[in-house]
Steps between C-alpha positions, in 0.01 A plus 500: 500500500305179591149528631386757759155446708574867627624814344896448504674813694446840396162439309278507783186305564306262262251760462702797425684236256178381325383926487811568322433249219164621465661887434724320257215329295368818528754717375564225223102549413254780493692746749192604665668427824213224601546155580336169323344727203745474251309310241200800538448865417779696728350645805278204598512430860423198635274322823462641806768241654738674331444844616543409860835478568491226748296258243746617234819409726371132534470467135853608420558248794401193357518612134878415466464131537744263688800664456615879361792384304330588171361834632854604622678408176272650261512851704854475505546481162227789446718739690809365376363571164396847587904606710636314147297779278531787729921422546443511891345400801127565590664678844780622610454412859606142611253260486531386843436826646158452423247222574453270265752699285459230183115573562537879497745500227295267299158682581698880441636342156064438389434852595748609297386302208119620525600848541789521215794609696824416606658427813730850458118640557372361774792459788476393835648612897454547836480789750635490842152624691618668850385751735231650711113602438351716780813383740386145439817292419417258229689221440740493159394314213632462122256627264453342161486747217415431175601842231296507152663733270317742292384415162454779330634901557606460854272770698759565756220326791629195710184367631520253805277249507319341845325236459200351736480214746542111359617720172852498359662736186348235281162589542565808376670475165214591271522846666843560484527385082224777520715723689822425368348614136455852602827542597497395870795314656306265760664334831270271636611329869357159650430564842542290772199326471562317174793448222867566546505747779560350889226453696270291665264340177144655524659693810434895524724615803345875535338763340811665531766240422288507153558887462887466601512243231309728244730837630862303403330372182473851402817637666680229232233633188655882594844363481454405116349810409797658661733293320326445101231789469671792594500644185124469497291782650213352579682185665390364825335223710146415561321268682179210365429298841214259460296410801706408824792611311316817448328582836737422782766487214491822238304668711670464825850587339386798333361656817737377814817564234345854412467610894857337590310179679760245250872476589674230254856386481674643240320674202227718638152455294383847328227697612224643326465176268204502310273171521226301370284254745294234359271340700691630811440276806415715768254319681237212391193503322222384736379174432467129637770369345760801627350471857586119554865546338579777733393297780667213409834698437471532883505132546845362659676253307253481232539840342888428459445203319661577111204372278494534174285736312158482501286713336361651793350758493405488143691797374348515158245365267678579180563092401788616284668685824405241744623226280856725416535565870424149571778385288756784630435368847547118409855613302630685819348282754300809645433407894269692742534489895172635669667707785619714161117617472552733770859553574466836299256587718647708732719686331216559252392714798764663586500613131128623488580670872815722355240576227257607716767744728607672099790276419519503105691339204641769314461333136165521328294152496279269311219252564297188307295389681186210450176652637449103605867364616422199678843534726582874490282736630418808243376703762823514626629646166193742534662629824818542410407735218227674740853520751716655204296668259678560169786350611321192378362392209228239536316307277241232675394277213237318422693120565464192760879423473745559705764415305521674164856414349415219279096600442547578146209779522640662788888461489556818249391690878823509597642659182264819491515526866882542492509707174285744641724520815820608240247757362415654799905557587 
């Protein structure tokens, strides 16, 4: 192959490369899914460098050396390995319909190693994303799906997953294992801000063009329980959106799809959907830090710029979340443009305005939600349930994070939040 100063085609940057070797060593060691701790008691997390994700992206960076030759060929041969004992390919989908499809493929077949399963469990698609929200025409986009199959008694629930901004599927795999063990088939989407969907990296179009996305996620989820659980009563889809992909995202496809305000092309998504919000981003929490971003997302030229991730605003101060999410951003090259800060805004309002006139979602809801979120404001949550009574479930916890996923105290939220939707159908 000769020697390579960058990452050769379809492997993506030298950082991404470098992160990738890193989840190999990883995988290969303690499994704790943490970098550089392999020769120490699983779970240790490391510096403070390394739970930023900018200061971990420069590592990976310069940790490669000269050239990536040796990097490539030894995660080739992992994944060749790993197609060689399963008797087929880590995905089905052509490699270069994705970016940095030997990446992906390569990163997909080290998942699938940590977590035990095969490729025939975890497939990969897209979705053709078209249509209207509130008469808005939103441009059409391919949606990356990613569709975790059940690992025990399938329950009959396909949940669709929505992640946050600067987060991809990846970030949220922990959960779905979790999931996926009681039963629950799990779709989880990139949205256009980050992974393998189109879109703009670190770019948030609208409020709404994150709903539209969110409503023919779902439309697809109905479409397999119409076509493999219809022998199962208690089959049916349900909805886990996490921060802007809960807000403007669950939240604004349940209620403009349940008062006729979404028109796709083609399938139509389901109403009534039942749906649990974590962390919903409905408005910012009031600080410093928030004030100068959303003025600076106001900034020409500057807030389009496609920086990498940051760390800012500190979302949590678990070190073993910040350092997973660090990591998760570094592997998918997670960029943030500032104008996305408030692009949501305005539909955000239009949302809280149809709530205020009686508009309603027709499924029931739930609600985590840190009593100190240093991005999303709680008392927004508080509203909401003041707005729809026992419609909603809400639960304000006692937690500074924001983001809960990989916080191994506060991840299991997401299970009993969604279990005690089923029991209340």
């Amino acid at each position: 192959m000769g020697l390579k100063f960058t990452a050769p085609a379809g492997w993506g940057s030298r950082s991404q490369l470098a992160a990738t070797m890193k989840e190999l060593a990883d995988v290969q060691g303690n499994r704790d899914g943490i970098w550089n701790n392999e020769d120490q008691s699983p779970g240790s997390h490391g510096n403070i460098f390394e739970r930023n994700p900018l200061t971990s992206k420069l590592a990976q960076s310069f940790s490669t050396g000269l050239s990536t030759t040796d990097e490539v060929n030894a995660l080739q041969q992992f994944r060749e390995a790993k197609e060689a004992q399963w008797g087929q390919p880590v995905t089905q989908l052509p490699l270069e319909r994705l970016k940095h499809g030997e990446l992906f493929a390569t990163q997909k077949a080290i998942a699938l190693e940590r977590m035990g399963r095969t490729p025939a469990e975890v497939t990969e698609g897209f979705v053709t994303a078209a249509g209207k929200v509130d008469g808005q025409e939103i441009p059409p986009r391919e949606l990356f799906y990613q569709r975790f199959a059940p690992s025990s008694t399938p329950s009959g629930k396909v949940i669709v997953l929505s992640p946050g901004f600067q987060e991809t599927g990846r970030n949220f795999y922990e959960q779905i294992e979790q999931l996926n063990k009681e039963g629950h088939d799990v779709i989880v989407m990139d949205h256009q801000w980050a992974g393998q969907s189109d879109g703009q990296p670190g770019r948030v179009d609208s409020g709404f063009g994150v709903a539209r996305d969110v409503a023919a996620m779902t439309a697809f989820a109905q479409q397999v329980v119409d076509s493999e659980y219809t022998d199962n009563p208690d089959a049916g889809v349900m909805l886990y959106g996490n921060s802007m992909g809960a807000g403007p995202g669950v939240l604004g496809a349940i209620l403009m799809n349940d008062n006729d305000m979404i028109e796709l092309e083609g399938a139509p998504m389901p109403e009534g959907v039942d749906a649990y919000l974590q962390a919903p981003f409905l408005g910012s929490t009031p600080s410093f830090t928030n004030e100068v971003l959303g003025l600076a997302s106001k900034l020409p030229l500057l807030n389009r710029i496609q920086a990498p991730s940051a760390g800012v605003p500190v979302l949590t101060t678990d070190k073993v979340g910040a350092q997973k999410g660090a990591q998760t951003a570094v592997l998918d090259d997670v960029r943030a443009q500032l104008r996305s800060m408030s692009s949501a805004n305005e539909d955000l309002e239009r949302m809280q305005t149809l709530l205020q006139h009686g508009l309603r979602p027709q499924g029931n809801i739930s609600i985590i939600h840190g009593d100190n979120d240093p991005l999303a404001d709680p008392s927004s949550s508080i509203a909401l349930k003041e707005l729809l009574g026992d419609q909603v479930d809400l639960q304000i916890i006692d937690s500074d994070n924001h983001v809960l996923q990989q916080n191994p105290d506060e991840q299991d939220h997401a299970l009993t939040a969604i279990q005690g939707l089923i029991n209340r159908q």
